[in-house]
Structures are given as structure tokens and as C-alpha cells.
C-alpha atoms as one frame of an Amber mdcrd trajectory, in Angstrom:
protein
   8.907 -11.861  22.996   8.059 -11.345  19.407  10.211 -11.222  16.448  10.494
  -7.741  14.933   9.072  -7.784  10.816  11.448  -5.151   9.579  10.041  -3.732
   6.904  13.171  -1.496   6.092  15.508  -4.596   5.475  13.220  -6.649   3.550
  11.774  -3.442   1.068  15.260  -3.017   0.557  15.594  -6.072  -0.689  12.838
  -6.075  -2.738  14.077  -2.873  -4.398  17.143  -4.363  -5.337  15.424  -7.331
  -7.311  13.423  -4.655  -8.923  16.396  -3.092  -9.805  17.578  -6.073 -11.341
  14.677  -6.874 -13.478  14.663  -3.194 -14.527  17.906  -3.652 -15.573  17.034
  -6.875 -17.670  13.607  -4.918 -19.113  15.469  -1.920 -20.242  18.549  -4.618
 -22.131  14.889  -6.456 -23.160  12.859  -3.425 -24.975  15.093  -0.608 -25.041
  13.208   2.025 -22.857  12.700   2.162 -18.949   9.421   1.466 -17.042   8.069
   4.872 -16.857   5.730   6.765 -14.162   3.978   9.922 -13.553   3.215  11.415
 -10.230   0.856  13.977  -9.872   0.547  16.106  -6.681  -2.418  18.787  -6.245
  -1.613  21.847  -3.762   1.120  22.003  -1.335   0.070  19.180   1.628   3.806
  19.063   3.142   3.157  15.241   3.767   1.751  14.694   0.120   4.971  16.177
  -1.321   7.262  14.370   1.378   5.750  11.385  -0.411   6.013  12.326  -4.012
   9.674  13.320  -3.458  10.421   9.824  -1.778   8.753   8.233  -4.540  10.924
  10.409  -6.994  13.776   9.210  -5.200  12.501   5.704  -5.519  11.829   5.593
  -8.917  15.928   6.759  -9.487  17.455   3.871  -7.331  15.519   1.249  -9.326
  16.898   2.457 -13.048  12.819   3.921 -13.883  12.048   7.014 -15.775   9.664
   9.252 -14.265   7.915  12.275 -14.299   6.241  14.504 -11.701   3.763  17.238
 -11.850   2.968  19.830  -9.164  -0.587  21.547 -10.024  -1.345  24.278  -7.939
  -4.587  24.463  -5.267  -6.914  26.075  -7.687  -6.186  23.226 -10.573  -9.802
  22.963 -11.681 -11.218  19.303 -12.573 -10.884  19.823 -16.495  -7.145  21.014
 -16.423  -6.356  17.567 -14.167  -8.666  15.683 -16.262  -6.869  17.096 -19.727
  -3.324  16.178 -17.717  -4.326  12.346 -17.016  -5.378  12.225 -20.601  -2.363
  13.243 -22.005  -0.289  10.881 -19.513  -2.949   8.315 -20.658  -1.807   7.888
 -24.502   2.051   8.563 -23.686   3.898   5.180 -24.248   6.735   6.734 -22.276
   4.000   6.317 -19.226   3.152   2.920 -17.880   2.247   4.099 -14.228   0.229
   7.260 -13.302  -0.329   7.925  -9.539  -2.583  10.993  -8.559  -1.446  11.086
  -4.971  -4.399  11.469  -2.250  -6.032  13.354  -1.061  -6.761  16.042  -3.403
  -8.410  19.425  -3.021 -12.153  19.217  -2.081 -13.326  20.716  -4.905 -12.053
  18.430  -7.364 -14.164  14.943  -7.387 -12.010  12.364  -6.311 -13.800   9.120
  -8.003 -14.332  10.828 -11.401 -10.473  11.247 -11.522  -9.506   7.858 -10.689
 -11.929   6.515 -12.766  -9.935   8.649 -15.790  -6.941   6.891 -15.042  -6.525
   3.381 -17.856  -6.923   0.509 -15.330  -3.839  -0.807 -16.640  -1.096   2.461
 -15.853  -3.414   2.711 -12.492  -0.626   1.629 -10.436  -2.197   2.082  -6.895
  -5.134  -0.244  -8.167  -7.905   2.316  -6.892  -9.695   1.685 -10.420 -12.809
  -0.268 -10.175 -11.937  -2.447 -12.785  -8.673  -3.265 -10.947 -10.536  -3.570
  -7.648 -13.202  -6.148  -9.810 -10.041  -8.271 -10.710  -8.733  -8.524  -7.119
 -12.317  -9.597  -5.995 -11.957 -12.410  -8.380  -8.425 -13.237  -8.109  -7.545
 -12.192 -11.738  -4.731  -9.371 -11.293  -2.083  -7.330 -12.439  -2.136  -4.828
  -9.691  -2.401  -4.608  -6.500  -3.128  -1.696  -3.703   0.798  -1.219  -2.255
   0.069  -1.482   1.355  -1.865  -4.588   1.648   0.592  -5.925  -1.265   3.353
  -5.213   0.806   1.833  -6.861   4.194   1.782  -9.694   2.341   5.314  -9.353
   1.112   6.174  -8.632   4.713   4.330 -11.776   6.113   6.201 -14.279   3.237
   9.070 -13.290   3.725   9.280 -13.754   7.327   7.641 -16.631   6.900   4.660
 -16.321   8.392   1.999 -18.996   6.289  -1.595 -17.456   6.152  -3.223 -20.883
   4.682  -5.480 -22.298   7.008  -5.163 -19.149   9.933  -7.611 -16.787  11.375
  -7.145 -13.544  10.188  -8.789 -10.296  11.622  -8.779  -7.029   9.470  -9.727
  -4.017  11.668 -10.818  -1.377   9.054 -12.791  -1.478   6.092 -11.395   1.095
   4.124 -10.898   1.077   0.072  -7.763   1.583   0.192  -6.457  -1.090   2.923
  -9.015  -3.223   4.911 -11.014  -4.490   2.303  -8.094  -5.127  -0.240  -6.357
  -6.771   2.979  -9.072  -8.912   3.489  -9.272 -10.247  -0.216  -5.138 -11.137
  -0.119  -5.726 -12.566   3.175  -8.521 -14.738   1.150  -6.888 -15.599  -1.577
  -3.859 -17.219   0.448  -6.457 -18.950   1.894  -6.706 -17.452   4.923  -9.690
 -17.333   6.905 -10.891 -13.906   7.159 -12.947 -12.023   9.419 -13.171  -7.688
   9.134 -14.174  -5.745  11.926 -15.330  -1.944  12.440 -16.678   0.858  14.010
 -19.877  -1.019  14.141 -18.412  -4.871  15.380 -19.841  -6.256  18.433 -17.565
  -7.802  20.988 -14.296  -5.958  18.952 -12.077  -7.405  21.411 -13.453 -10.824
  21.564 -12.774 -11.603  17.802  -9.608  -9.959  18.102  -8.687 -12.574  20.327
  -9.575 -15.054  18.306  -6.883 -14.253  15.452  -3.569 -15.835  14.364  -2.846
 -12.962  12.242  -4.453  -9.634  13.082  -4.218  -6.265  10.675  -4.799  -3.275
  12.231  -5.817  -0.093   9.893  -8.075   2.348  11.791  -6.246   5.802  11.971
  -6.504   5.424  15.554  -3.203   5.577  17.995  -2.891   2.592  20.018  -5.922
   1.451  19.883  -5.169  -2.666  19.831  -4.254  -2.710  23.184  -2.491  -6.510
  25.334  -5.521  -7.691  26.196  -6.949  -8.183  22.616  -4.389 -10.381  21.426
  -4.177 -14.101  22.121  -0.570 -15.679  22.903   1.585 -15.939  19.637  -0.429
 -14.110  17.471   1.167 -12.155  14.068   0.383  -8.558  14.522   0.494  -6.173
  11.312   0.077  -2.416  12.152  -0.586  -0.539   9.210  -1.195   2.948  11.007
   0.607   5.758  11.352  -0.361   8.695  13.658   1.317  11.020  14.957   1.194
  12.306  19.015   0.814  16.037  20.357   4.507  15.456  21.341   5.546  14.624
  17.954   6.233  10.685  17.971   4.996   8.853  15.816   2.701   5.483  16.931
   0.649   2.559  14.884  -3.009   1.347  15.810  -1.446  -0.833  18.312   0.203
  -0.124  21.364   3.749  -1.733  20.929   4.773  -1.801  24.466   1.525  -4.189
  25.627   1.045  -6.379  22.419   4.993  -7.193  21.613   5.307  -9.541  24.429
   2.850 -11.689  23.611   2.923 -11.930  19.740   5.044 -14.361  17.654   6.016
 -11.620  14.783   5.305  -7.984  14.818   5.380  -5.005  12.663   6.986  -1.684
  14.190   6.110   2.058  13.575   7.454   3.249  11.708   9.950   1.116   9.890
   7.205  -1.975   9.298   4.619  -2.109   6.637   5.399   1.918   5.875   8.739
   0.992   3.213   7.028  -1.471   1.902   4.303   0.656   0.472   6.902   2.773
  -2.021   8.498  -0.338  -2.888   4.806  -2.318  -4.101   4.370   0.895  -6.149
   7.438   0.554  -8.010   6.606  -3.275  -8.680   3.212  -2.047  -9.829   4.552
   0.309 -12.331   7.285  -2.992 -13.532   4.375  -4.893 -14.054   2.616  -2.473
 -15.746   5.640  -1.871 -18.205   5.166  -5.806 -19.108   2.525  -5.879 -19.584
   1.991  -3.039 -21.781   4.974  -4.632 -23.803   3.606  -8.525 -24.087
């Protein structure tokens, strides 16, 4: 029977060390760590988000700002906004939260974003440093799985790991942390031969596909650590991860639940992001 990586006790705990070395940066330089939020159109689970991370930003002692553009905000007026955010020294974070409107080019705004207030590390400068292990900032959910395996004491040096997904935004980042704590590192996708096969093969597999209970019993070995990053939600309303729970949790070591696993943590990286990006700024 595995052990259950709860990702609501341990990001609490994380948020109140943050909140302690807020506390010692504001008695340090006199201001708070600072972060802007901007939200495009009304996606109920965008502004969920944004309000959480308002929330968030209170607990830890940051200051924060948030801006709610409506659906027609054209590409200049967003553009004008991150540029303004950009040379305010109240700002050391700036989040544009995902995804926006389709007529607004997604890249060209991230890449308008200074790499160092781009707190979810989407900047391809930032994603340049992570390749070579030179960072500041890291993307907050494969920050946080990491955070999640450390403290639970899970050691990645030496294992197999399997990344299912190959996204920008998790599975590749996932795979690079994975490397880099020397981990041995294999990603999989739509297009991977014999998917359940290397699967098998892991001591610590990440799922991150979008797709409900996909990892199902039979493609995890005996004692493996299982990290489910998805969330997707049923025609009857509950809400599951890429792996079916009910066949894989008897036969890991440690796993992560949905929700309540690697989901906290995500919030929580953010806010270490934008601490980090304060000291920086203020070396």
C-alpha cells in the first residue's frame, strides 16, 4: 500500500517559510516582493486561479496587483500593459495567466515579459538556463514535484524516471529537474512504442497527458513513486489525475492524489518564484 504525498500539508509548509523570509526581506529593503497577475476574458477556471493566487500572495506578506482585461483586449493594449509592469520597481513578478484569447499571439506576449519578473519561467531565455542548469526560475509544477518528492524523501539520484508528456509547460521542464538530480530520464508520448513497457521499467514515473486515468495497474512495476500531475474532470463532476488511483496505489511505494497532490504545490512555487525574483532584483 503506498504512502499518500500530500501536497496540501507540505505547500503549506512551504508557504509558511516563505512567509518568513518575506518577513525578513521586507525588515531587509523596506518594500514587499511585488506581483502582477493579468487575466484576459472571463474563463471561470482562469479567474478561480487568479483569485487563489490573490489570496496567496496576502498570506505570505507580498504586494500584488491584478488586472482583468476584457475579451476584446487587442495585442497592443496587453503589450503596452506588460510594458508598463515591466519598468515598475514595485513589480518583481508578472504572470499573464493561460490561455489567452485566440486572437492575441501567445509567444509574442511571453516573449514581452523581462526574463527576470517572468515568474512562471515560460521565457526562452529562462527555459535556455534550465537546459543548462543555470537558474533563477523555475516552471511551478515541475518545481513543486520536486519539492513534493524531497520532502517525502523520495531520492531521484541514480533512478529511472519516466515523464509521460512532452509539453512546455510540464514534461519537458520535468524531465530536465529529473536530470539535473541526476536522475535517469526517459519521456514518452503520443508517438512511444511499447508505452506500457517503459512505464514498467520506472522507479519514479510522472504522468502529464490531460488524459483521465490513463496509467492504469498494469503499467507500474512493484514500489514504484507515482506523480500525477493531471487534473480532469468526469461527466459526473469528480475530479481524476492521468492515473487511475484505485489500480496503481497498491502497488506503488509513494503516490500523489487528485486533487490535493502536486495541484497546491503549483501556487506555492509561484510565490517562491516571485521571492526570488525580488532578490534578485535587489542584489
Amino acid at each position: 500500500m503506498a504512502r499518500i504525498i500530500d501536497g496540501k500539508a507540505i505547500s503549506k509548509a512551504v508557504r509558511l517559510e516563505i512567509a518568513d523570509d518575506v518577513a525578513a526581506f521586507k525588515e531587509k529593503h523596506g518594500i514587499a516582493p511585488g506581483l502582477a497577475v493579468i487575466i484576459v476574458g472571463s474563463d471561470p477556471a482562469s479567474q478561480v486561479y487568479v483569485r487563489n493566487k490573490k489570496r496567496a500572495c496576502e498570506e505570505v506578506g507580498f504586494y500584488s496587483e491584478s488586472y482583468e482585461l476584457s475579451e476584446d483586449t487587442t495585442q497592443e493594449q496587453l503589450i503596452a500593459l506588460i510594458d508598463k509592469l515591466n519598468s515598475d520597481e514595485k513589480i518583481h513578478g508578472i504572470l499573464v495567466q493561460l490561455p489567452l484569447p485566440k486572437h492575441l499571439n501567445e509567444t509574442e506576449i511571453l516573449l514581452k515579459i523581462r526574463p527576470e519578473k517572468d515568474v512562471d519561467a515560460f521565457h526562452p531565455y529562462n527555459v535556455g538556463k534550465i537546459m543548462i542548469g543555470d537558474y533563477d526560475l523555475l516552471p511551478c509544477t515541475p518545481a513543486g514535484v520536486m519539492v513534493l518528492l524531497e520532502r517525502s524523501g523520495v531520492e531521484v539520484k541514480g533512478k529511472r524516471c519516466v515523464v509521460i508528456g512532452r509539453s512546455n509547460i510540464v514534461g519537458k521542464p520535468m524531465a530536465m529537474l529529473l536530470l539535473h538530480a541526476h536522475g535517469t530520464v526517459t519521456v514518452c508520448h503520443s508517438r512511444t512504442q511499447n508505452l506500457s513497457e517503459i512505464c514498467r521499467q520506472a522507479d519514479i514515473l510522472v504522468a502529464s497527458i490531460g488524459k483521465p486515468e490513463f496509467v492504469s495497474g498494469d503499467m507500474v512495476k512493484e514500489g514504484a513513486v507515482v506523480v500525477d500531475v493531471g487534473i480532469n474532470r468526469l461527466d459526473n463532476g469528480k475530479l481524476v489525475g492521468d492515473v487511475n488511483f484505485a489500480e496503481v496505489e497498491p502497488k506503488a511505494s509513494f503516490i500523489t492524489p487528485v486533487p490535493g497532490g502536486v495541484g497546491p504545490m503549483t501556487i506555492t512555487m509561484l510565490l517562491k518564484n516571485t521571492l526570488t525574483a525580488a532578490s534578485v532584483a535587489l542584489k
